[in-house]
C-alpha positions in Angstrom: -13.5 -17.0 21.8 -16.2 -15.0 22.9 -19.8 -15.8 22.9 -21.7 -13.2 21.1 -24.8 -11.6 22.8 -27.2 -13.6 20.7 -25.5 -16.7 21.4 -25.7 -16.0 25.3 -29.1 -15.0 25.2 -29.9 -18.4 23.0 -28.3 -20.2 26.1 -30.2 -18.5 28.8 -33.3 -19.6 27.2 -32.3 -22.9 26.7 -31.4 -23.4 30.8 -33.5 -20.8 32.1 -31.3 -18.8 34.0 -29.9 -21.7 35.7 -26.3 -23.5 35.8 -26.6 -26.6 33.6 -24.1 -28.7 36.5 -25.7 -27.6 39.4 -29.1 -25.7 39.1 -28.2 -22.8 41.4 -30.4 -19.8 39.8 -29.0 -16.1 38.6 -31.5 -14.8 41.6 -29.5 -17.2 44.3 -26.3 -16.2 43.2 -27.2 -12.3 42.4 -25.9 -12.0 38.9 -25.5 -13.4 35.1 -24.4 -16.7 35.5 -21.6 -17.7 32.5 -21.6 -19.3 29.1 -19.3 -22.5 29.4 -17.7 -25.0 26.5 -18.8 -28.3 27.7 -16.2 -29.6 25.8 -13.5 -27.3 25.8 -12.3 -25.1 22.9 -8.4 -26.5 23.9 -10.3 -30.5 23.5 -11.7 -29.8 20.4 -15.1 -28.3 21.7 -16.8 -26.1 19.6 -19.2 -23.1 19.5 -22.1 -24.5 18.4 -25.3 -24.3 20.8 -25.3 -27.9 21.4 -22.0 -28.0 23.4 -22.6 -24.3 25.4 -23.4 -24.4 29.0 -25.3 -21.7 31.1 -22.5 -22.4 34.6 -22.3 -20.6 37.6 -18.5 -19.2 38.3 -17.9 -22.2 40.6 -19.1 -25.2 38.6 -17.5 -23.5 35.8 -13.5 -23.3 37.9 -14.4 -26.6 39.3 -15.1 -28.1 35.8 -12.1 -25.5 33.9 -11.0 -27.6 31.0 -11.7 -31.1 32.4 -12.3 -33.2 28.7 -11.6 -37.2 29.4 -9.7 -38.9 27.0 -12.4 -40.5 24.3 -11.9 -43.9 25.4 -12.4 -43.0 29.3 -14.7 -45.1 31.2 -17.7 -43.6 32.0 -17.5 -43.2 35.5 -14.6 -40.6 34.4 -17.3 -38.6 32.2 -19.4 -35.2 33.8 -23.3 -35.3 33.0 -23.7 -33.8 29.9 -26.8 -31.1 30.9 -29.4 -31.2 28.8 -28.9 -34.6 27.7 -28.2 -37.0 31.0 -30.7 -37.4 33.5 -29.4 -36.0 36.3 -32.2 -37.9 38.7 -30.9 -41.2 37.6 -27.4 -40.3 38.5 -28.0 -38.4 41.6 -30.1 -37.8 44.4 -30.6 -34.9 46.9 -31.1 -36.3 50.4 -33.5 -34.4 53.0 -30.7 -32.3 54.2 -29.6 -31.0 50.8 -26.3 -32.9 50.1 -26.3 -34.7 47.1 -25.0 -38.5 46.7 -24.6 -40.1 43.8 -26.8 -43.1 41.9 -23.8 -44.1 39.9 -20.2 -44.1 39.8 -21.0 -40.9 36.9 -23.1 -39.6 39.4 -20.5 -39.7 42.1 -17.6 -38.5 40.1 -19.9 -35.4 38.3 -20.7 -34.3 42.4 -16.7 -34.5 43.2 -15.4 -32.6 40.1 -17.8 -29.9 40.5 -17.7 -29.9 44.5 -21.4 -29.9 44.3 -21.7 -30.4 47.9 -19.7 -27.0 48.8 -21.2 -25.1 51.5 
């Protein structure tokens, strides 16, 4: 379904022009990042504000319609934006790649390829 312009703009706000999974910013990337179902429509996501991402393209392919079953261990489970705290999961060394904190932390940097070039 598509996002209505409202919506969008709702989301924007609520991330600040930045992807929820990664942080990149619309000025690094040069464009309108994209409004993603954190839980997806096809695993009974929904609509509402609360489970919308703002995503850059890649996060967004990485993730596509990743949903773990509901009694998947943790480790198997993204970082919910907004919600998780990233810091506790993962760190950013002096050179810029990221390692995970956690097994979370490790497996949310692996779906997402977070340490693409």
């Amino acid at each position: 379904m598509a996002v209505s312009t409202e919506t969008r703009a709702i989301v924007w706000v609520a991330f600040g022009g930045r992807c929820g999974y990664c942080g990149v910013s619309e000025t690094s990337v040069g464009g309108e990042l994209e409004v993603d179902h954190f839980y997806p429509l096809a695993a009974g996501g929904s609509d509402d504000i609360e489970n919308l991402v703002y995503a850059c393209t890649a996060c967004n392919r990485f993730k596509g319609d990743y949903a773990p079953a509901h009694d998947a261990p943790e480790s198997l489970r993204l970082l919910r934006p907004q919600r998780d705290d990233f810091g506790a999961h993962v760190e950013e060394t002096v050179h810029g790649r990221l390692i995970g904190l956690t097994p979370r932390g490790w497996f949310h940097i692996q779906r997402l390829h977070l340490n693409r070039p």
